[in-house]
N, C-alpha and C positions, 0 to 999 in steps of 0.2 A: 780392687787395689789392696797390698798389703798394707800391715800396720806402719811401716815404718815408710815406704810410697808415702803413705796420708799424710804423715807426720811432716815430710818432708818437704810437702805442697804447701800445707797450713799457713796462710798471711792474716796478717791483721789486715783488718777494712774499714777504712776510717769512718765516722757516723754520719757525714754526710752524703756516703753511699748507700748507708745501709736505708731501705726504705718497709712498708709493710707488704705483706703480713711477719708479724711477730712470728714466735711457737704457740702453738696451744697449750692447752692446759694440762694434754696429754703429753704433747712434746717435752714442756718444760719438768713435767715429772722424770722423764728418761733422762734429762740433761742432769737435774739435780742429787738425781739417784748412781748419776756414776763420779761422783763422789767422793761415795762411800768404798770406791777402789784405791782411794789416795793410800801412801805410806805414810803409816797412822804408830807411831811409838808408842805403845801404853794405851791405842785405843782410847782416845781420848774424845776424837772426832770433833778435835780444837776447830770448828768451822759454824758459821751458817750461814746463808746465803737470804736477803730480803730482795724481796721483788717490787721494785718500784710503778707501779700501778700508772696507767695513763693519768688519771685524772690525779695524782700526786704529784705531779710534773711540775705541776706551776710552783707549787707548796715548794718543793727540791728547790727550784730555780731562787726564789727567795730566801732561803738557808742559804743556799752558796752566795749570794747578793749581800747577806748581813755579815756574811762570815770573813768576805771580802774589806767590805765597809768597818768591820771591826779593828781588821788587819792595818788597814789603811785607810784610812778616814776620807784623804783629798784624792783619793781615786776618781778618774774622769766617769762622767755617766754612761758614754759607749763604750765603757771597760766592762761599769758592771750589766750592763744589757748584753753583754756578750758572757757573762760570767752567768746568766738567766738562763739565757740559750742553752746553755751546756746540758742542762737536764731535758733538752725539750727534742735533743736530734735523734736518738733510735727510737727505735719502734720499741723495744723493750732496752730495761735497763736492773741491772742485778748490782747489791751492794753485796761482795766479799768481803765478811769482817771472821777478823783471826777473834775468837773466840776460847781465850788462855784460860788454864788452871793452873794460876801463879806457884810458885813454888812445890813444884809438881817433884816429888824426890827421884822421877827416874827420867822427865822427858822435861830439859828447860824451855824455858820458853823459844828461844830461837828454835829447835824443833818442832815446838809446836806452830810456830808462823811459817816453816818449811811448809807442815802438813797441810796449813789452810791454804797456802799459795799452792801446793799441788793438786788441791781437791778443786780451786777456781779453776785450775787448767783442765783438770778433767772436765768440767763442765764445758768451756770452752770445745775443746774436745769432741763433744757429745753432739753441741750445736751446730758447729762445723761437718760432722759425721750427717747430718740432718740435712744438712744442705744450706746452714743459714751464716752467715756472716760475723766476725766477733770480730771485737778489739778490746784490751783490756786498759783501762785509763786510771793514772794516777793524779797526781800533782798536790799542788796545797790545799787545795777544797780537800782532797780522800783525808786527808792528816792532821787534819784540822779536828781539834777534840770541840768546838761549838757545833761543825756540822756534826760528828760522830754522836753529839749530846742530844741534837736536835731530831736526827734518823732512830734516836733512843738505845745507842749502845751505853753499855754499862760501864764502869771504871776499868773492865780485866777484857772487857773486848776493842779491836784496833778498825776501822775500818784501812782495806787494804786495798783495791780498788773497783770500780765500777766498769763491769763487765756490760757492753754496749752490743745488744743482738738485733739482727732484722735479715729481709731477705739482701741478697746482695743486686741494686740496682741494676735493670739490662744493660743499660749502655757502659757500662763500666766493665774493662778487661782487667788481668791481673796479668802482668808475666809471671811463670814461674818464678819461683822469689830465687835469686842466687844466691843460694851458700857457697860459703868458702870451705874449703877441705880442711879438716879438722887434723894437725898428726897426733898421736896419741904420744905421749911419754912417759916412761917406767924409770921412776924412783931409785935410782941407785945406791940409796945409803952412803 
């Protein structure tokens, strides 16, 4: 299959598909390592990627639990039991955090949150290339600077979101994803 074939296949898989095995520890090197093929302004390599460990799961699930609780005080309990789960459904799970060098005089920061959001999809990318299942997750937990504080990002790093991998369940089909045709348009001045 050509690059742009792959490309074009590529779906998200939501996490209740995704089941084990994870990547190994060889796999996950090859996923992390392509990367470093992001477009990178100034070489900056405004990115890093933490790997959230099985036995960290519950730990996670509790961050997200207090962060919510924070948020919202009178949130129901089968909110935040469901706000727990959230760390507990892939087999592996990756925290993308933009990783800035504030006032950077040739690459602002939006560049640099480009870079780290391209360097996540490579890894995506990478894992999918493997054979294994992605989807990339956001919301109020990723953005939340208590969970960001508690995963131990620093004041100048974002987390941006959590890259959810595992194998892709058998019983589960995909159709081709349907894209829409794209037309191209040229800037008239």
């Amino acid at each position: 299959m050509d690059i742009i074939e792959f490309i074009n296949q590529r779906h998200s898989t939501p996490p209740k598909h995704l089941v084990a095995p994870a990547p190994n520890v060889d796999e996950l090197a090859l996923m992390i390592n392509a990367a470093e093929s992001a477009p990178d302004h100034g070489s900056l390599k405004p990115w890093r990627f933490l790997v959230i460990d099985t036995e960290q799961r519950a730990a996670l699930g509790e961050l997200f639990v207090q962060a919510l609780a924070r948020k919202e005080p009178s949130t129901e309990p089968e909110l935040l039991e469901r706000e727990r789960e959230r760390a507990l459904r892939p087999p592996m799970l990756i925290a993308a955090i933009a990783s800035l060098t504030p006032n950077h005089p040739k690459t602002p920061d939006i560049e640099q949150f480009l870079t780290a959001a391209a360097a996540a999809e490579h890894v995506m990318l990478a894992a999918n290339s493997l054979g294994f299942g992605t989807i990339w997750l956001t919301g109020s937990r990723v953005y939340d600077r208590y969970v960001m504080t508690g995963l131990g990002l620093q004041a100048d790093e974002h987390l941006i979101g959590l890259i959810n991998i595992g194998t892709v369940a058998s019983n589960v089909s995909f159709k081709t994803p349907n894209r829409r045709i794209v037309s191209v348009e040229f800037w008239r001045g």
